[in-house]
N, C-alpha and C positions, 0 to 999 in steps of 0.2 A: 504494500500500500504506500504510496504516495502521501506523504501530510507536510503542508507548509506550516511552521512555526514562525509568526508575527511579534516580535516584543515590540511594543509602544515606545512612547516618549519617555526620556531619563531614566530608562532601563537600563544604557548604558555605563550609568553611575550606579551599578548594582554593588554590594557589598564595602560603598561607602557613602552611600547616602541612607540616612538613618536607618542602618543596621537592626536598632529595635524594633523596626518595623518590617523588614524587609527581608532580615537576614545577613551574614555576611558573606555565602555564595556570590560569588561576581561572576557578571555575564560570560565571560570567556570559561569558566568553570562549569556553569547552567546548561552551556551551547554543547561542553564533550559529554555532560552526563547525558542528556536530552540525545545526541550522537550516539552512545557509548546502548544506551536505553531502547533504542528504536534500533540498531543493530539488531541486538540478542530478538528481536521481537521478529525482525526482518522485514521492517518497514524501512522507505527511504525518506529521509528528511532532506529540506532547504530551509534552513534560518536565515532568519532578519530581521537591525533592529533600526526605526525609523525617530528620530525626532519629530520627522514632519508629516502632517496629515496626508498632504497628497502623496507624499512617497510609499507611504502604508497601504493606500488606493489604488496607487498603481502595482504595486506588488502584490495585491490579492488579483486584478484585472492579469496582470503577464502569467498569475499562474493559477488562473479558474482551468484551464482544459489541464494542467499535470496534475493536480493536489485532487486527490478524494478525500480528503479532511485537510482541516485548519486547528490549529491551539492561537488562541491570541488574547496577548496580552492589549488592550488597548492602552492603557496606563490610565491619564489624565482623560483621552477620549472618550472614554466607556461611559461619562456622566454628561457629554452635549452633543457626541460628534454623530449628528442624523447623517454628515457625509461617508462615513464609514459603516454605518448599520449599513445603508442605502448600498455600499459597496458587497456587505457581506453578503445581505439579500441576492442581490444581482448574479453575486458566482455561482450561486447556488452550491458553494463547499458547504459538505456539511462543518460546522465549527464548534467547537469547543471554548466560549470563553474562561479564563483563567485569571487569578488576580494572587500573589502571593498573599497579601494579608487579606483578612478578614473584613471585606469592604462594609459590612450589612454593620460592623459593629465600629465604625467609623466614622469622624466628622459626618453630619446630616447630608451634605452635598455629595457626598460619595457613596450613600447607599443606594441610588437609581442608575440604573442601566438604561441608555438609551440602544445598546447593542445585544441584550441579553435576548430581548423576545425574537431576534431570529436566528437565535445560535439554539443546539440540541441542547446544550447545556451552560450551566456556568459552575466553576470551581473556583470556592477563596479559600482563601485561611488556611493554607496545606505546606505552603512555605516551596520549593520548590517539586514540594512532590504532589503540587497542583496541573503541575504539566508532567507527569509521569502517571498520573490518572488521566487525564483528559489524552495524552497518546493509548496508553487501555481503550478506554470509552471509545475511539473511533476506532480503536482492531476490532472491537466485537461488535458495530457494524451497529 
């Protein structure tokens, strides 16, 4: 199986921007286990991580015909970005949202998804092994 993994904005700065919340896994650490994960499974990955909304857009559009699933982190989008629902909608990848912390039990503004209701799922609060379920969830189809 084919899955595009999307991290959002300031995913980058994973494993030093607040640690207490996020963990101190850093993206380059996230990216081999996520690798390392979908191997043994024998699925293929393409990761990417975008600052910018349109760049995210376009890389769900360049790989709606390779990817039979998506894991995405939206980051800071998951709570305005109709441009990105509207993207995910459109691939028709089945997706998986993911959020390492616990969004629902977070600042007010962060507990609505505008990208939740058209993904299969959503996964928070699991710390990296929110994306090592949400790769599961789309092998079992």
């Amino acid at each position: 199986m084919n899955i595009l993994v999307l991290h959002g904005p300031n995913l980058n700065l994973l494993g030093e921007r607040e640690p207490e919340v996020y963990g101190r896994t850093t993206l380059p650490q996230l990216n081999t286990l996520l690798k390392n994960y979908a191997k043994k499974k024998k699925a293929a990955l393409k990761i990417f991580q975008s600052n910018h909304e349109g760049g995210l857009i376009d890389l769900i559009h360049e790989h709606r015909k390779w990817a039979r699933g998506m894991v995405f982190n939206p980051g800071a989008y998951t709570h305005y970005s109709y441009a990105l629902r509207d993207a995910v909608a459109g691939s028709m990848i089945p997706t998986i949202e993911v959020h390492l912390s616990d969004i629902h039990k977070r600042e007010e503004f962060r507990r609505t998804s505008v990208i939740a209701p058209v993904c299969l799922a959503q996964i928070t609060g699991k710390g990296v092994n929110s994306y090592l379920e949400a790769v599961d969830r789309l092998l079992q189809g």
